[in-house]
C-alpha positions in Angstrom: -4.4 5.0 11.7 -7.7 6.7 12.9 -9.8 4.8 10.0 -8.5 0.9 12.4 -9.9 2.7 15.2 -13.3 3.2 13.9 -14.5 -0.4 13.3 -16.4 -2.5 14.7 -14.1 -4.2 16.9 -11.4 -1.2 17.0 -7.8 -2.3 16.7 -5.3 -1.1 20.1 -2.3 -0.5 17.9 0.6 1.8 17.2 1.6 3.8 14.5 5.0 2.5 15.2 3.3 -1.4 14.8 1.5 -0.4 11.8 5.2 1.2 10.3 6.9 -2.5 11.6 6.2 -4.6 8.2 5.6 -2.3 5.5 4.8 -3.8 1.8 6.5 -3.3 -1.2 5.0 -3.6 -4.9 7.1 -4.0 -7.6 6.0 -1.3 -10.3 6.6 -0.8 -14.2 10.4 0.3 -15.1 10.5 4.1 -15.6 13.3 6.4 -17.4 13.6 9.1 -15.2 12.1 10.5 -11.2 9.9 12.4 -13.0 7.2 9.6 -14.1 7.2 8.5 -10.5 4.0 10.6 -9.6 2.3 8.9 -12.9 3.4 5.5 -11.9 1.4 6.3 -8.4 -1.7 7.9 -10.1 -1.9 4.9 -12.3 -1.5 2.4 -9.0 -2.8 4.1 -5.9 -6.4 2.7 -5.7 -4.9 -0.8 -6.2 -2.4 -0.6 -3.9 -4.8 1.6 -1.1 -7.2 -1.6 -1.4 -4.4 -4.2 -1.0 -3.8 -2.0 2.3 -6.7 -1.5 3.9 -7.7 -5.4 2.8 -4.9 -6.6 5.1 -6.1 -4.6 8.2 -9.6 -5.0 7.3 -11.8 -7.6 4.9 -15.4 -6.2 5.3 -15.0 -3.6 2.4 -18.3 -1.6 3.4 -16.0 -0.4 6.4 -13.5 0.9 3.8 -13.3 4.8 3.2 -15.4 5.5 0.1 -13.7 8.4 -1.1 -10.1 6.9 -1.4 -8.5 9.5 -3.6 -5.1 10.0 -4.3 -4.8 12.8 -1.8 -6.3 10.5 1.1 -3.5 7.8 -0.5 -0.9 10.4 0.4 -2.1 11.3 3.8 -2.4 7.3 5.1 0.9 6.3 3.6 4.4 6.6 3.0 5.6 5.9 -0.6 9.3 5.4 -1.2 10.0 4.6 -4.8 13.8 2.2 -5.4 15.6 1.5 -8.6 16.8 -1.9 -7.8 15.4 -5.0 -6.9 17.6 -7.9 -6.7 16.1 -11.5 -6.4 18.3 -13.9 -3.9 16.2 -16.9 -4.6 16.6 -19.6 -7.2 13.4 -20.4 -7.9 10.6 -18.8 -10.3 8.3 -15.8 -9.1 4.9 -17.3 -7.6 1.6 -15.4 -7.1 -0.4 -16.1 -4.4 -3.6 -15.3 -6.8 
């Protein structure tokens, strides 16, 4: 939340707006709670960039030092079992 107000043109929002329209990433299938943390180690940079490239496209103005601890400080990770797809159509990527 600090990191929007320190760019060039500073961004006047709440932590509550920031927390309005969270993402979700749909991960590899695990066996048990216990891989969870490896599942993060193995997708934390990708997802931290995905982040801060939605608030912010000029990556010089990224934090450089985006470890996993500075992942976990930023953001809120909530890990669930089920996903369950309403739509008849196939999965698109924006890419």
């Amino acid at each position: 939340m600090q990191w929007l107000k320190t760019l060039p043109d500073p961004m006047d929002i709440s932590l509550a707006e920031v927390n309005d329209d969270t993402s979700a990433y749909l991960l590899p299938d695990y066996e048990d709670d216990d891989e969870q943390d490896e599942i993060l180690r193995r997708f934390y940079g990708h997802i931290f960039e995905e982040q801060l490239d939605g608030w912010w496209t000029d990556e010089r103005d990224w934090p450089q030092n985006r470890t996993l601890e500075l992942f976990a400080e930023w953001f809120t990770v909530e890990f669930h079992s089920l996903v369950i797809d309403l739509v008849d159509a196939p999965l698109e990527s924006e890419e």
